[in-house]
DSSP file (Angstrom, degrees, kcal/mol; ACC not computed):
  #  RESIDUE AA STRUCTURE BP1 BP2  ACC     N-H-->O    O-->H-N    N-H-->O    O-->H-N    TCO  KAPPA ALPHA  PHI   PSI    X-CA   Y-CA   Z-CA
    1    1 A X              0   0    0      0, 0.0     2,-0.4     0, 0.0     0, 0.0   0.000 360.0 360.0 360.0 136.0    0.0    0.0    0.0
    2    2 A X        -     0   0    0      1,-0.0     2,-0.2     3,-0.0     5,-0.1  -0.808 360.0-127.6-114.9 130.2    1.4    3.2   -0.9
    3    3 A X        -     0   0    0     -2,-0.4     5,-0.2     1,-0.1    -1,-0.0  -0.408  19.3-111.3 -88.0 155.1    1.3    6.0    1.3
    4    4 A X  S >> S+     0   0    0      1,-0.3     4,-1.4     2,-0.2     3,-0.5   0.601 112.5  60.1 -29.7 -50.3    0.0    9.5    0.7
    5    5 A X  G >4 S+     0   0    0      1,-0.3     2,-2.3     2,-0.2     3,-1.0   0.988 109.0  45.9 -73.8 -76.5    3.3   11.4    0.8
    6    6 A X  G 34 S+     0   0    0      1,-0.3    -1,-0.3     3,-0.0    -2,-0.2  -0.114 117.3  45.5 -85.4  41.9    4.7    9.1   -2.5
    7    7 A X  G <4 S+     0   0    0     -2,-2.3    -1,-0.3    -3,-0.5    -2,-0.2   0.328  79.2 112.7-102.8 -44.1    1.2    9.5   -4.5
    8    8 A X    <<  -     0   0    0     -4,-1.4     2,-0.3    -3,-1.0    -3,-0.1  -0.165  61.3-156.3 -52.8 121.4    1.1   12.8   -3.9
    9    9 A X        -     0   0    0      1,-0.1     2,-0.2    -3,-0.1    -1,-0.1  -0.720  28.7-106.2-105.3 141.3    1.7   14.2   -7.5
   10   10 A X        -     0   0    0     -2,-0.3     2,-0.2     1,-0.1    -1,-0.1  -0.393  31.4-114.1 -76.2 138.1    3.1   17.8   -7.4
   11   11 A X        -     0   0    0     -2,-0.2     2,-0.3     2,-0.0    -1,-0.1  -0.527  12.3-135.8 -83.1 154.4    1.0   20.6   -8.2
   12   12 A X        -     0   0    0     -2,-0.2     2,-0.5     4,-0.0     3,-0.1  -0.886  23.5-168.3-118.6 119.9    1.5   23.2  -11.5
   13   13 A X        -     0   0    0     -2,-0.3    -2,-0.0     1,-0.1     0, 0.0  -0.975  55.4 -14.9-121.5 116.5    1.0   26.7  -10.1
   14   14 A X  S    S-     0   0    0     -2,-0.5     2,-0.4     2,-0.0    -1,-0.1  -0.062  99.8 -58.0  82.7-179.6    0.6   29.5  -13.1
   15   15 A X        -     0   0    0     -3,-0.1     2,-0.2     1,-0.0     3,-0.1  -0.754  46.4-133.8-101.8 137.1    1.4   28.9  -16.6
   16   16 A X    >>  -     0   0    0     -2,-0.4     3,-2.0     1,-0.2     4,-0.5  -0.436  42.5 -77.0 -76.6 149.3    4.7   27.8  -17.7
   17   17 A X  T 34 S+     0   0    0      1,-0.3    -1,-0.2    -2,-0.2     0, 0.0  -0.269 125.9  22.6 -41.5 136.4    6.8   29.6  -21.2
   18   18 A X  T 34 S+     0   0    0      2,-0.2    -1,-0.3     1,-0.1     3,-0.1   0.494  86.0 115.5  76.5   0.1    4.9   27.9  -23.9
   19   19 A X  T <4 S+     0   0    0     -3,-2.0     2,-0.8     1,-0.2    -2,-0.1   0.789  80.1  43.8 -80.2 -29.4    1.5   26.8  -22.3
   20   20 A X  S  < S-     0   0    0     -4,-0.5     2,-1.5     1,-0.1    -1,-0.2  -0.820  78.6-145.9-130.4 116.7   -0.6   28.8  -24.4
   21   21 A X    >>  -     0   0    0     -2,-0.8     4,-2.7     1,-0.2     3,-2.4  -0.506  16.3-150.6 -96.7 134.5    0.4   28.8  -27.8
   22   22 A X  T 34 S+     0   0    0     -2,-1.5    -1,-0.2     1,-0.2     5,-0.1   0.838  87.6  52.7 -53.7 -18.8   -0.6   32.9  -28.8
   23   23 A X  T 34 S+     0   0    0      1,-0.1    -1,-0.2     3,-0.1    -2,-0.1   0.614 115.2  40.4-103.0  20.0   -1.5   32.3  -32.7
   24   24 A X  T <4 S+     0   0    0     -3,-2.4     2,-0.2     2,-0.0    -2,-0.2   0.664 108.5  76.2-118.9 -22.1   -3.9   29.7  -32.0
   25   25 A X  S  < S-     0   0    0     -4,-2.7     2,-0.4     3,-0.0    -5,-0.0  -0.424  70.8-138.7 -54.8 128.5   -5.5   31.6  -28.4
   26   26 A X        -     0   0    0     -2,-0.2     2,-0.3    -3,-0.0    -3,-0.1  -0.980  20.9-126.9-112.5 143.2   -7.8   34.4  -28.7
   27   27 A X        -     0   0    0     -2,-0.4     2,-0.1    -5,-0.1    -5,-0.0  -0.478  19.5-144.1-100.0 170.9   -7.0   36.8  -26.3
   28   28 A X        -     0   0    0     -2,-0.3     2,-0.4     1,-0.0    -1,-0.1  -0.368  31.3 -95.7-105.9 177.6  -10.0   37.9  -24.0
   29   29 A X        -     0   0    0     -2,-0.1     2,-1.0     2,-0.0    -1,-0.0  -0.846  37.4-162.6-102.3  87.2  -10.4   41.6  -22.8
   30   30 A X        -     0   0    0     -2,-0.4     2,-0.4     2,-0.0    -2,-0.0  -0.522  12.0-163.0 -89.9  66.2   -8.8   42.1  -19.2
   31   31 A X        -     0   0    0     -2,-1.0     2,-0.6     1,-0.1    -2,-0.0  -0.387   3.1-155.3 -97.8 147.2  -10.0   45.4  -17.5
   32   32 A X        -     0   0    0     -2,-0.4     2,-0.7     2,-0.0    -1,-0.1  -0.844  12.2-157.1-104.9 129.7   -8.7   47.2  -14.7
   33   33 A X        +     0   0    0     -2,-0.6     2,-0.4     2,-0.0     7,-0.1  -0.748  34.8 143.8 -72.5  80.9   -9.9   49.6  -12.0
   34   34 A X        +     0   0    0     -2,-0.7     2,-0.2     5,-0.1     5,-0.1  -0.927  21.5 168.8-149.1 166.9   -7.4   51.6  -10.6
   35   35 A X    >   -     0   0    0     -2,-0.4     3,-1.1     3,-0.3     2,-0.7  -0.934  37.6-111.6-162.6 128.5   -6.9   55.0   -9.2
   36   36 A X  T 3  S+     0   0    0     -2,-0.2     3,-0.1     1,-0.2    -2,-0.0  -0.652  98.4  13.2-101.6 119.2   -3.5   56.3   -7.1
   37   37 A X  T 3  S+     0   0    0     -2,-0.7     2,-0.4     1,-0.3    -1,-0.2   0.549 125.0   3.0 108.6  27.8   -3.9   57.1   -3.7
   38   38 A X  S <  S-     0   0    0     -3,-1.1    -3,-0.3     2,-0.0    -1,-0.3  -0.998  71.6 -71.6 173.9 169.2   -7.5   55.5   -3.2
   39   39 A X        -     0   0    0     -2,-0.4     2,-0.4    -3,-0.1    -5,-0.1  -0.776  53.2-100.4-113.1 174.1  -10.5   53.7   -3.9
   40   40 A X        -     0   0    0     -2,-0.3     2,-0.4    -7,-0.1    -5,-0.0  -0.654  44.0-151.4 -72.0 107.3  -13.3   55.0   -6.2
   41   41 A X    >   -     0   0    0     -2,-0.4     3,-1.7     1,-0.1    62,-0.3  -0.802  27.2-132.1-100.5 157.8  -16.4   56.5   -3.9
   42   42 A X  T 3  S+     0   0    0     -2,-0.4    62,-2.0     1,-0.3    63,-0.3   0.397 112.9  67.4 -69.2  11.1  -20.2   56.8   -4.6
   43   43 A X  T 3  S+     0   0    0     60,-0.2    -1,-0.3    59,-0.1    62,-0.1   0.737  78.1 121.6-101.5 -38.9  -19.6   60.7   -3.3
   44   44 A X    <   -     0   0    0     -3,-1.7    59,-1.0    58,-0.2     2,-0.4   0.235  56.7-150.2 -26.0 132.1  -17.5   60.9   -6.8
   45   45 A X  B >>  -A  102   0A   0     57,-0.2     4,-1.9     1,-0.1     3,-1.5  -0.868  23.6-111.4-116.6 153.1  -19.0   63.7   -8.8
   46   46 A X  H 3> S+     0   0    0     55,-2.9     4,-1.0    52,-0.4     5,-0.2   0.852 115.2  63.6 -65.9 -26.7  -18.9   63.6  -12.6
   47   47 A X  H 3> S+     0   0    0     52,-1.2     4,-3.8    54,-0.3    -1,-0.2   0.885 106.7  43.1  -6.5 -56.9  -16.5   66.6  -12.6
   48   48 A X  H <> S+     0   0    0     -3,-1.5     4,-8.8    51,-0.4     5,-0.4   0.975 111.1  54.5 -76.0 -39.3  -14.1   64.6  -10.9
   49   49 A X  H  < S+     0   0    0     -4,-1.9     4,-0.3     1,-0.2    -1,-0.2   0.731 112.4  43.1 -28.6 -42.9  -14.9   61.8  -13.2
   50   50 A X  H  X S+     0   0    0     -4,-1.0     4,-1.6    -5,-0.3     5,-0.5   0.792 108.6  58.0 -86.4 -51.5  -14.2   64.1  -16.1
   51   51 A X  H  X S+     0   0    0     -4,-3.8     4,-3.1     1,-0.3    -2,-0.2   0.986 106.4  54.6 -50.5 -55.9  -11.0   65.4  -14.3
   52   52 A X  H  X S+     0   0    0     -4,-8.8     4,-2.5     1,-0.2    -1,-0.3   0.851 110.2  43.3 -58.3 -18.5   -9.8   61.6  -14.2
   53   53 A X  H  > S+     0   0    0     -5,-0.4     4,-1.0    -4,-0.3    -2,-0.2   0.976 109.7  52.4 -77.3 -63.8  -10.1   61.0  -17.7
   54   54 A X  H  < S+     0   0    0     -4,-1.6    -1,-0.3     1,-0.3     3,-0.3   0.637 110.7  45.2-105.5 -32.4   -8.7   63.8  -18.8
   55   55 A X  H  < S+     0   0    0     -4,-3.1    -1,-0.3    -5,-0.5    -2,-0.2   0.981 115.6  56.3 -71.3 -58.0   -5.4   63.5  -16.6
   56   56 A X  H  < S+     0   0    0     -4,-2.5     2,-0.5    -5,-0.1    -2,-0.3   0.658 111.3  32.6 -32.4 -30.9   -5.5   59.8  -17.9
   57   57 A X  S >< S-     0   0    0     -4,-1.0     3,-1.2    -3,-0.3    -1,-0.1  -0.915  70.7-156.4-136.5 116.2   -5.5   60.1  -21.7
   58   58 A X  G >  S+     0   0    0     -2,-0.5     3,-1.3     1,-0.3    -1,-0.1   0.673  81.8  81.1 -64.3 -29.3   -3.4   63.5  -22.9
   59   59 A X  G >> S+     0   0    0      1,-0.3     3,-1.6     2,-0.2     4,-0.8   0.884  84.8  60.3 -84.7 -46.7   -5.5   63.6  -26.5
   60   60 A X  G <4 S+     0   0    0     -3,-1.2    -1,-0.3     1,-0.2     5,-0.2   0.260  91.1  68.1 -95.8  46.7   -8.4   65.3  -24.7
   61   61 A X  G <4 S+     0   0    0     -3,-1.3    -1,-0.2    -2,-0.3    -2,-0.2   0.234  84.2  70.0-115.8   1.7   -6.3   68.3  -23.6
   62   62 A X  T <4 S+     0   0    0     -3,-1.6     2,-0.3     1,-0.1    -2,-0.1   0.658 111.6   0.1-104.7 -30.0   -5.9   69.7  -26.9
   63   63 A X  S  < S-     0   0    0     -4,-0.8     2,-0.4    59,-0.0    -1,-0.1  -0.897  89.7 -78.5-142.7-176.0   -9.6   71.0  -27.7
   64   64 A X        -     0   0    0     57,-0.3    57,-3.3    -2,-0.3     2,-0.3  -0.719  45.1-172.7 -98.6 143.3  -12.8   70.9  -25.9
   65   65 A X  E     -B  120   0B   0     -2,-0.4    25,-1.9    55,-0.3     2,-0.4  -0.972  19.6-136.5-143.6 125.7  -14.8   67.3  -25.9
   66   66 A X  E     -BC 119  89B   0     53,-2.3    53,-1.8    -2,-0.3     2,-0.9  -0.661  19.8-151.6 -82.8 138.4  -18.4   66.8  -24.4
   67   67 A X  E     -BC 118  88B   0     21,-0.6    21,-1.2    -2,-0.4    51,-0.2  -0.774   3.0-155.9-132.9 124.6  -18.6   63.5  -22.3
   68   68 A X  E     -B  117   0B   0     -2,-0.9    49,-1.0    49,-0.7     2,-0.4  -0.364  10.1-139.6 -87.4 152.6  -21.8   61.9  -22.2
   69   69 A X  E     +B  116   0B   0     17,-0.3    16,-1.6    47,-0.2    17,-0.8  -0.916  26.8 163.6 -85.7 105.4  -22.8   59.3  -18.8
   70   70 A X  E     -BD 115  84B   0     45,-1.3    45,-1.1    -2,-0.4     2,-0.7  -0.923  22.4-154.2-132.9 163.1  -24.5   56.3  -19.3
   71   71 A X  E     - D   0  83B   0     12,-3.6    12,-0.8    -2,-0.3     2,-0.5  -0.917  14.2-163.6-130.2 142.1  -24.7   53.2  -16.4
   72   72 A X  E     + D   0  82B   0     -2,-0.7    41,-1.6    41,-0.5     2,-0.2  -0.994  14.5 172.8-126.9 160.4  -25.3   50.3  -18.1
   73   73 A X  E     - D   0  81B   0      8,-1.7     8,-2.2    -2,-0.5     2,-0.1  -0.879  48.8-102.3 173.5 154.3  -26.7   46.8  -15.7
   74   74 A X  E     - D   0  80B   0     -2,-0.2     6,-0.2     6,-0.2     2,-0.1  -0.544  52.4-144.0 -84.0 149.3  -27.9   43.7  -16.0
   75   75 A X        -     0   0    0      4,-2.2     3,-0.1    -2,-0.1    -1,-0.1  -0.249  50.0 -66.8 -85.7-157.6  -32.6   44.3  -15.3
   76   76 A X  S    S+     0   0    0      1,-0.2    -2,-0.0     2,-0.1    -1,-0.0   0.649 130.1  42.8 -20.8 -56.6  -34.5   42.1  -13.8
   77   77 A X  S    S-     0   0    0      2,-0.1    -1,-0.2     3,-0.0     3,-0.1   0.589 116.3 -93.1-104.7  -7.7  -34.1   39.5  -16.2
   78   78 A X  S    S+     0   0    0      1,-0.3     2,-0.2    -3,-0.1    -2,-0.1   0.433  77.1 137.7 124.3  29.3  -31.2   39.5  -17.0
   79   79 A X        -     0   0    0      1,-0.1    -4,-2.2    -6,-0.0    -1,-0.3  -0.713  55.3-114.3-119.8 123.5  -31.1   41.7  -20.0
   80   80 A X  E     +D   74   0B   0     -2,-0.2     2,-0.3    -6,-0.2    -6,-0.2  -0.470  46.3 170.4 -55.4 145.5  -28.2   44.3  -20.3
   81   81 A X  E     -D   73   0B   0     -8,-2.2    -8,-1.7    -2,-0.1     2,-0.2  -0.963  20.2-142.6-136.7 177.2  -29.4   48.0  -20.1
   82   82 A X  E     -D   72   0B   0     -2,-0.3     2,-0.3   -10,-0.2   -10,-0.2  -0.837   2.0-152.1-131.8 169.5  -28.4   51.6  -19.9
   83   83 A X  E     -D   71   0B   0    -12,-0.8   -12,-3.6    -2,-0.2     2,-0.1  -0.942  22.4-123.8-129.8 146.8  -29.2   54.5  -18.5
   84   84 A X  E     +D   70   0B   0     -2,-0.3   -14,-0.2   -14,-0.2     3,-0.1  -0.487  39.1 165.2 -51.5 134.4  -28.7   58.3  -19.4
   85   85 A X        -     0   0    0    -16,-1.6   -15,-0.2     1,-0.2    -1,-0.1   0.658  51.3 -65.6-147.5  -0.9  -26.9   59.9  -16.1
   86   86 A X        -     0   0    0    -17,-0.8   -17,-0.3     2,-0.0     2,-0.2  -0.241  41.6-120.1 140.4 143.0  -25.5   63.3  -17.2
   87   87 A X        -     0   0    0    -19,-0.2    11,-0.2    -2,-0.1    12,-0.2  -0.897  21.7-170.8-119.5 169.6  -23.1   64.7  -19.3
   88   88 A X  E     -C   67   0B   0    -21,-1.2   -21,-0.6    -2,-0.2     2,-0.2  -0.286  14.0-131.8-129.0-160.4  -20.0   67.0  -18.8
   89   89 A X  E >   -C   66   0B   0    -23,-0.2     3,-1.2    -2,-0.1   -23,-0.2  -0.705  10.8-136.5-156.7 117.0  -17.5   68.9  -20.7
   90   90 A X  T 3  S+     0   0    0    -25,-1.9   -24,-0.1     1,-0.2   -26,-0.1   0.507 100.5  15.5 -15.6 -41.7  -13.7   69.2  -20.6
   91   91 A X  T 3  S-     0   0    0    -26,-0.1    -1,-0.2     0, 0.0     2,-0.1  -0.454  92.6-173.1-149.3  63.1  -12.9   72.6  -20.7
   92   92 A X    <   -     0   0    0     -3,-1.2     3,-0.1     1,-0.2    -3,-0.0  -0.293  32.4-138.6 -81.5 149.1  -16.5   74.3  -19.8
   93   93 A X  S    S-     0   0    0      1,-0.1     2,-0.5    -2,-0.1    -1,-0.2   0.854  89.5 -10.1 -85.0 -10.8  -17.5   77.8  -19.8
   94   94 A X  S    S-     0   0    0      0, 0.0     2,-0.1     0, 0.0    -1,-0.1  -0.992  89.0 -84.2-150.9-179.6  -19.5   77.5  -16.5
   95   95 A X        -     0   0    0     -2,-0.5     2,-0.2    -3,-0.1     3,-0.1  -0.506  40.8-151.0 -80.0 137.4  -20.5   74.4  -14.4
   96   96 A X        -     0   0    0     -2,-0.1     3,-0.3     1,-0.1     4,-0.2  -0.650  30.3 -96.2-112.1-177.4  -23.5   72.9  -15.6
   97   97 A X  S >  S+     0   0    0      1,-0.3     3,-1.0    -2,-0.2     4,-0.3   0.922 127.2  50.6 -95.6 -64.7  -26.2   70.9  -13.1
   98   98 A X  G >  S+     0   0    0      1,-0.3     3,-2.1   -11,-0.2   -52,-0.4   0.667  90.3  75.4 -86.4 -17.8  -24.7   67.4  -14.1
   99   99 A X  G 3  S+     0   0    0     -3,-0.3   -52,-1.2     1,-0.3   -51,-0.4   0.541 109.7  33.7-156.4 -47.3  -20.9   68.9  -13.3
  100  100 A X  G <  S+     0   0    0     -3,-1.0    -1,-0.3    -4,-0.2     2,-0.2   0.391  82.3 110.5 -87.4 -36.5  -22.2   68.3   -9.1
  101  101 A X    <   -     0   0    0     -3,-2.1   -55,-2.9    -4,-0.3   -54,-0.3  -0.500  63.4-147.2 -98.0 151.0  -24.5   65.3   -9.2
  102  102 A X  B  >  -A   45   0A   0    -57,-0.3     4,-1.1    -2,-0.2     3,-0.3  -0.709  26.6-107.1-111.0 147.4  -22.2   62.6   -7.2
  103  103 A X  T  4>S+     0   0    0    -59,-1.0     5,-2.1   -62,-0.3     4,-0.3   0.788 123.5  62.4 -60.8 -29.0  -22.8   58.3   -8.7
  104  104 A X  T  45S+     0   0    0    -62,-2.0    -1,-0.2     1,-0.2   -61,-0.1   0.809  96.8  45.5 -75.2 -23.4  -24.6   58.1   -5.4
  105  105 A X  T  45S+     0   0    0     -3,-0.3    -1,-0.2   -63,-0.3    -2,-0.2   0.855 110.9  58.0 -79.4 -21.2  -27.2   60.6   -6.2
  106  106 A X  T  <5S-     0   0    0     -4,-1.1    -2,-0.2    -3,-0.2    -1,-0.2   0.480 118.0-111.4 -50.2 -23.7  -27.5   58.7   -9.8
  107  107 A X  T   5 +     0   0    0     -4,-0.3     2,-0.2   -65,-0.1    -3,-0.2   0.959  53.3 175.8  68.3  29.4  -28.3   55.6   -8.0
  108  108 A X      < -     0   0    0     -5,-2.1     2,-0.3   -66,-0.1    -1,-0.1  -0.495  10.0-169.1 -64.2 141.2  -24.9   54.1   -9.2
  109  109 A X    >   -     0   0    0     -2,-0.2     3,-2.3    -3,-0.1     2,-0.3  -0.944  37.6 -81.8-139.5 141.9  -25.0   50.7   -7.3
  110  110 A X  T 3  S+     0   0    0     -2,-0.3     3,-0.1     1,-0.3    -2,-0.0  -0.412 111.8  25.2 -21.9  86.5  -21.8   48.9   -7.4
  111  111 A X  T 3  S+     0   0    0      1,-0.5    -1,-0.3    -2,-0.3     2,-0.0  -0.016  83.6 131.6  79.6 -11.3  -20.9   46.7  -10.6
  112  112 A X    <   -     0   0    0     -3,-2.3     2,-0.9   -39,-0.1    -1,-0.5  -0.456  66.2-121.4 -58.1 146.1  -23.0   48.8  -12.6
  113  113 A X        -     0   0    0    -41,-1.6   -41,-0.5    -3,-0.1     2,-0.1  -0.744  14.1-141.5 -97.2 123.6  -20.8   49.5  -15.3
  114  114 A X        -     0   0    0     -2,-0.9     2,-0.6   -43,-0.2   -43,-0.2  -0.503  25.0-177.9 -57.6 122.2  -19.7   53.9  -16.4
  115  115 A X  E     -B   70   0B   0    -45,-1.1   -45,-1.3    -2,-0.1     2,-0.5  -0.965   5.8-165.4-115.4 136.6  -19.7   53.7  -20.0
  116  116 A X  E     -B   69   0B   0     -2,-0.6     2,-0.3   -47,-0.2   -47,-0.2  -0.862   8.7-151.3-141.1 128.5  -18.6   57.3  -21.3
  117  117 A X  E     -B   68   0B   0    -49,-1.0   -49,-0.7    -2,-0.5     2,-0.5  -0.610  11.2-154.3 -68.0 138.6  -19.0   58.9  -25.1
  118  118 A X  E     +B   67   0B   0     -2,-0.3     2,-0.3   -51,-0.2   -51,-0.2  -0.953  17.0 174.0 -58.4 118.9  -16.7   61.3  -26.2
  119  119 A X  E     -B   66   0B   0    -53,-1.8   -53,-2.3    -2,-0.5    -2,-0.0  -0.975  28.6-122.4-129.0 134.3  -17.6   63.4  -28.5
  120  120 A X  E     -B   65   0B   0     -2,-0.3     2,-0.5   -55,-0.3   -55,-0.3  -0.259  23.3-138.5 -47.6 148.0  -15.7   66.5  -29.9
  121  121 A X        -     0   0    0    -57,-3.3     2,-1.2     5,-0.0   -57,-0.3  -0.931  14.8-141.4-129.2 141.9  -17.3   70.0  -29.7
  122  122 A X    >   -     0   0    0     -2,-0.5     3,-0.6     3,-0.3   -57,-0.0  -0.338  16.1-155.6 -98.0  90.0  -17.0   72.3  -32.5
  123  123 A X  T 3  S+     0   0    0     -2,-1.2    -1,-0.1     1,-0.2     3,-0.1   0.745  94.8  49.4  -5.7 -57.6  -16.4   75.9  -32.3
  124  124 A X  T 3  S-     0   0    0      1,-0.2     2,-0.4     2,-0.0    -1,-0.2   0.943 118.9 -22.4 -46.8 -56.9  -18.1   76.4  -36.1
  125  125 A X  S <  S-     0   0    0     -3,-0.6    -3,-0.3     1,-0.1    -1,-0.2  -0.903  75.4 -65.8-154.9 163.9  -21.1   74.5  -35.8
  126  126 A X              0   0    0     -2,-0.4    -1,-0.1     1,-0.1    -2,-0.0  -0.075 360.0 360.0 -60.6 159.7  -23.1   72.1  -34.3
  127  127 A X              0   0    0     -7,-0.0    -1,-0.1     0, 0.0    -7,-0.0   0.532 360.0 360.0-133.4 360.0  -22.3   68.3  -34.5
């Protein structure tokens, strides 16, 4: 009878060079949450929201860009939807009413996912 200890087959922790061969793999979409010096709070107002993006990606420092809110959740049934939840503007000439409103006054709940539009705005005309 063979004891425990000499059965015992060694365990594979994490993927070895070569496990996964890349041109035959589709790679999946990984996303991450992060923010320095903190966590995210439901007090967050879309202002600040606006501020992070705009320190995050350098491209929307060069003109002014409207960014529309939307929360998107699983309903009831299990059916993705969104919601309208305010939009903002990069470089505005005064604070508008959504500029204020905090994700807890939106009735952000926690896994909802922030989807945000960019849109350019154009000095000439409308778009």
């Amino acid at each position: 009878m063979a004891s425990l200890a000499s059965a015992a087959q060694p365990v594979k922790v994490g993927l070895q060079a070569g496990d996964i061969q890349r041109d035959k793999v589709c790679p999946f979409l990984l996303r991450l949450f992060w923010r320095f010096n903190g966590h995210h709070r439901k007090d967050a107002t879309l202002r600040e929201l606006t501020d992070l993006l705009r320190a995050s990606i350098p491209d929307l420092n060069g003109r002014n860009y409207r960014l529309h809110f939307q929360f998107i959740y699983p309903n009831s049934i299990g059916n993705w939807t969104s919601k309208d939840v305010g939009e903002t503007q990069i470089r505005p000439k005064e604070v508008n009413k959504d500029d204020t409103r905090t994700l807890d006054s939106l009735e952000y709940v926690v896994g909802d996912i922030v989807d945000v539009a960019i849109y350019p705005i154009y000095n000439n005309h409308r778009q």
